[in-house]
C-alpha positions as CSV (number, residue, x, y, z in Angstrom):
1,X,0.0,0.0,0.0
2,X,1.1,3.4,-0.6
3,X,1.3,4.4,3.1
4,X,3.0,1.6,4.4
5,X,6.2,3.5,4.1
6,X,4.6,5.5,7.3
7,X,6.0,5.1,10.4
8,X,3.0,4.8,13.2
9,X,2.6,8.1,15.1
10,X,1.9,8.5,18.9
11,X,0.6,11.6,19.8
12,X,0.6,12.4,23.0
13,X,-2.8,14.7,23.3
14,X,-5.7,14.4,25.6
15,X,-8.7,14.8,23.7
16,X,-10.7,16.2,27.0
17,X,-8.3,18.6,28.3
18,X,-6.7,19.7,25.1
19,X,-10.0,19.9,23.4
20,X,-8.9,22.8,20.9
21,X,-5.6,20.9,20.4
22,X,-7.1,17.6,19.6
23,X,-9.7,18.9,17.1
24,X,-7.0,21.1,15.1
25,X,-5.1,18.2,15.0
26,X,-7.5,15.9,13.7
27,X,-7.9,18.3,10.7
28,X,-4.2,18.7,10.7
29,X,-2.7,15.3,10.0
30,X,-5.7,14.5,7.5
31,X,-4.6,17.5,5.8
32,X,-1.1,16.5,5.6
33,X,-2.6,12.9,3.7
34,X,-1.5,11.2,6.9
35,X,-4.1,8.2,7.8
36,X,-5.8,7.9,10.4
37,X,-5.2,4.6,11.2
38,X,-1.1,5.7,11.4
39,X,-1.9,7.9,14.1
40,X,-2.7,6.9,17.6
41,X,-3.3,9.3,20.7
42,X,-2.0,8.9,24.1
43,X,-3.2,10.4,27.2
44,X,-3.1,9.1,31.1
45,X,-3.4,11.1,34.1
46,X,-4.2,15.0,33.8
47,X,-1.8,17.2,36.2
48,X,-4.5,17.6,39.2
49,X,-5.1,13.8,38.7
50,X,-1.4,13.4,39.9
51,X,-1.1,12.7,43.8
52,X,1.3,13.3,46.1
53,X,1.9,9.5,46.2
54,X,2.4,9.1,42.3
55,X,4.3,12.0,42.7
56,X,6.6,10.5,44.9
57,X,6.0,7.1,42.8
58,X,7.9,8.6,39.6
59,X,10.4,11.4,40.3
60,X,13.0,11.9,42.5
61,X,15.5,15.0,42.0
62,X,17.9,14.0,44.4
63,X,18.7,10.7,43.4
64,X,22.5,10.3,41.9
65,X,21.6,7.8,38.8
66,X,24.0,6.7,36.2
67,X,27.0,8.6,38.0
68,X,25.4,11.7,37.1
69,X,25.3,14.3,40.6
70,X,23.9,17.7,39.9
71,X,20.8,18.1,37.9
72,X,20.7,19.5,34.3
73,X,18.2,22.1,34.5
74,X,17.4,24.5,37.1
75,X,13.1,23.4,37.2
76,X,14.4,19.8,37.8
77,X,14.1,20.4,41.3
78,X,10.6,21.5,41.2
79,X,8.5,20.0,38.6
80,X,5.0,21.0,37.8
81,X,2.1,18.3,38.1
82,X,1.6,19.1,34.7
83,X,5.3,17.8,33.6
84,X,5.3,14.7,35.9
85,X,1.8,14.5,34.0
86,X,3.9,14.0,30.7
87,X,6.3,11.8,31.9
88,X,3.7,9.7,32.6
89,X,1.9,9.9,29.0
90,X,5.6,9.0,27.7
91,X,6.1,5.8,29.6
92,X,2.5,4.9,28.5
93,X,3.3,5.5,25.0
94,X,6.9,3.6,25.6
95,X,4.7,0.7,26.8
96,X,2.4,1.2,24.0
97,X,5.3,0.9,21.1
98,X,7.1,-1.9,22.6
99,X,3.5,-4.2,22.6
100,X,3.3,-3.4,18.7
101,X,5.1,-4.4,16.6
102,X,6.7,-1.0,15.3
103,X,10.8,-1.1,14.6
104,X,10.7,2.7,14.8
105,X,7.9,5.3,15.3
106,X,7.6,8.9,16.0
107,X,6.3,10.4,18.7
108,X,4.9,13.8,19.2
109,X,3.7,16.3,21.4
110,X,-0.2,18.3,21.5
111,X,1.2,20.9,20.3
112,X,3.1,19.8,16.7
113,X,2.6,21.8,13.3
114,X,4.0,20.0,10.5
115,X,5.3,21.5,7.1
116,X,3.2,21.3,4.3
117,X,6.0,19.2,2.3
118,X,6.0,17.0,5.8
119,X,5.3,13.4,4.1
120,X,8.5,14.1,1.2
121,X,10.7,15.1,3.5
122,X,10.1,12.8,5.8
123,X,10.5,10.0,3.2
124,X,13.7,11.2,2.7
125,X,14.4,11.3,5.9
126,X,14.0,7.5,6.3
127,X,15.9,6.5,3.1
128,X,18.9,8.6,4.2
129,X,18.3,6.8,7.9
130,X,18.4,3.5,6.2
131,X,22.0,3.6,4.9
132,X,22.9,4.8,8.7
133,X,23.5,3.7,12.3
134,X,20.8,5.4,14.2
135,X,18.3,5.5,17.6
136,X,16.7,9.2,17.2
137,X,16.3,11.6,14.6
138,X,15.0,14.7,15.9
139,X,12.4,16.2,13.3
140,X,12.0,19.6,14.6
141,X,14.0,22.6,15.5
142,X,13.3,22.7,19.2
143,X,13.1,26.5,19.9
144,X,15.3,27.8,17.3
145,X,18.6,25.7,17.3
146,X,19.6,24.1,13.9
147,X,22.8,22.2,13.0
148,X,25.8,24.8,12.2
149,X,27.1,25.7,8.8
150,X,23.1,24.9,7.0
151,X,22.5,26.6,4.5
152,X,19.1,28.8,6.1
153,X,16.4,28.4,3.5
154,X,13.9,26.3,5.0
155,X,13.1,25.2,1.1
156,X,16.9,23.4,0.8
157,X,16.3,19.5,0.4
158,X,16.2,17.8,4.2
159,X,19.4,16.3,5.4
160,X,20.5,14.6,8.5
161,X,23.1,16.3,10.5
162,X,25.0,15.3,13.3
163,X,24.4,17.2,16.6
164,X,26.9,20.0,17.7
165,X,26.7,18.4,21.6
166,X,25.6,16.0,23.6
167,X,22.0,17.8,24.5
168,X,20.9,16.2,21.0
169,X,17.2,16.5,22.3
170,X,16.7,19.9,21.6
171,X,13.2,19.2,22.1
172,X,10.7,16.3,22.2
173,X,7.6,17.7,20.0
174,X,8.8,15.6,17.1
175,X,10.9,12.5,17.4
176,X,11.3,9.5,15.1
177,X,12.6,7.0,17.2
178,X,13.8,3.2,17.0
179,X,12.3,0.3,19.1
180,X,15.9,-0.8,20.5
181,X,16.3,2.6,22.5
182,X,13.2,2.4,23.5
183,X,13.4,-0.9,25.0
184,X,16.5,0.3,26.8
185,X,14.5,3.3,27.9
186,X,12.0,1.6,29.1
187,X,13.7,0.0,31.9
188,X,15.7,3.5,33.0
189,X,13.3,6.6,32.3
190,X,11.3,6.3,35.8
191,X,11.9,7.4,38.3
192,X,12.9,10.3,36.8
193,X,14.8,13.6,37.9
194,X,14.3,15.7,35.1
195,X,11.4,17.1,32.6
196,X,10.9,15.2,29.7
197,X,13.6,17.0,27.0
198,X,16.3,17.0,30.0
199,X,15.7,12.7,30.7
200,X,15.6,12.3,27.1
201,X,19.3,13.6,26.7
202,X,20.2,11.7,30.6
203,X,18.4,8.3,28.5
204,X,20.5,9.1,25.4
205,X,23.8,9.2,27.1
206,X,23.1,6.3,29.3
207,X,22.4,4.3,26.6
208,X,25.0,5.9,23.8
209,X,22.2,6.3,21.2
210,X,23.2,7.4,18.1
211,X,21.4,10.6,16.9
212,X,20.7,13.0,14.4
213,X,18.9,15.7,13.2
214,X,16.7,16.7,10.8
215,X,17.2,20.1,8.8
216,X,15.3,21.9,7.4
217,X,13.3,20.8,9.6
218,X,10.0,19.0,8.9
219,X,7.7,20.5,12.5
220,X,8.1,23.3,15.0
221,X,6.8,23.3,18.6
222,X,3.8,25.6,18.5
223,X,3.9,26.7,22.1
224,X,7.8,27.8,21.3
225,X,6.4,29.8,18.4
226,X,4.0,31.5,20.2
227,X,1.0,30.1,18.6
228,X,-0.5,28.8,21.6
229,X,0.0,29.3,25.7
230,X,1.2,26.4,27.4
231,X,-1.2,23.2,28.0
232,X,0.5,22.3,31.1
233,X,-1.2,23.3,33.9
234,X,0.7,23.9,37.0
């Protein structure tokens, strides 16, 4: 079938507290020729649903894992209900993925816009990955941070690029990602001690994946845009 080429997509969106999210996505995808039956939504517990003892159950910011001893980011101390809400909506994807049977998959966040031009450039994407060693490809730009020495025209044929440093998850709206990390993942990423794009880069270090990143890039993180406010409620 035509669309086999397709990885599956996890999104991770709750349909009752993202309402407006959810609904402009549905349009969104279909209007990128995107079927439905690629795309699959994730949602668990809401931020007020989070109690003290799940709190407690999943994150830890004082624990010393992996060698590491200081935290990477200054919120890591402190997280929201609404960011220990997304941790747990990406271990239920994780789970999710590894009962499939998907070799690689990408995973996004409520918020996503993709280009028009998203479907061709992802396919090339995937036949350039296919001739390379690889666990992530990031599909976005984060908040502004592109590979050095691209040319800038967003119109210049996508090509994977090395990362500049180690903090190769620039962001996690848009992630194509292989089943083998994530079956390493899966048995590190809780409890965690970071937000989401902070453990991502701990998981990737941990586990030496191999990354890379996509440019120009094929989504952008609406929120970082300023298209929308944060979902995340505190």
């Amino acid at each position: 079938m035509e669309s086999e080429w397709i990885p599956h997509i996890f999104v991770m969106c709750h349909p009752t507290y993202e309402a407006a999210r959810y609904n402009f996505l549905l349009k969104h995808f279909a209007a990128r020729g995107i079927p439905k039956e690629k795309i699959h939504y994730v949602w668990t517990l809401w931020g007020h649903e989070i109690t003290a003892e799940i709190a407690f159950d999943i994150y830890d910011p004082f624990q010393n894992r992996f060698g590491i001893k200081h935290n990477l980011s200054q919120q890591s101390v402190a997280l929201s209900r609404g960011e220990l809400s997304l941790m747990v909506t990406f271990r239920e994807v994780i789970r999710q993925v590894l009962e499939g049977e998907y070799s690689e998959v990408i995973i996004f966040e409520s918020d996503i816009i993709l280009r028009e031009d998203f479907l061709p450039r992802l396919k090339d994407v995937l036949t350039e990955a296919a001739g390379r060693d690889w666990d992530y490809i990031s599909l976005g730009e984060g908040v502004g941070t592109r590979p050095p020495n691209t040319h800038p025209s967003y119109f210049n044929p996508t090509k994977l690029y090395k990362p500049p440093h180690q903090w190769v998850f620039r962001c996690c709206d848009s992630m194509l990602l292989r089943r083998g990390f994530l079956e390493k993942v899966s048995n590190t990423f809780l409890p965690c001690r970071e937000c989401l794009d902070w453990e991502m880069n701990v998981q990737a270090m941990v586990h030496r994946a191999t990354s890379w990143w996509a440019d120009p890039p094929l989504a952008e993180p609406s929120t970082g845009r300023n298209r929308y406010m944060t979902s995340l409620p505190a």
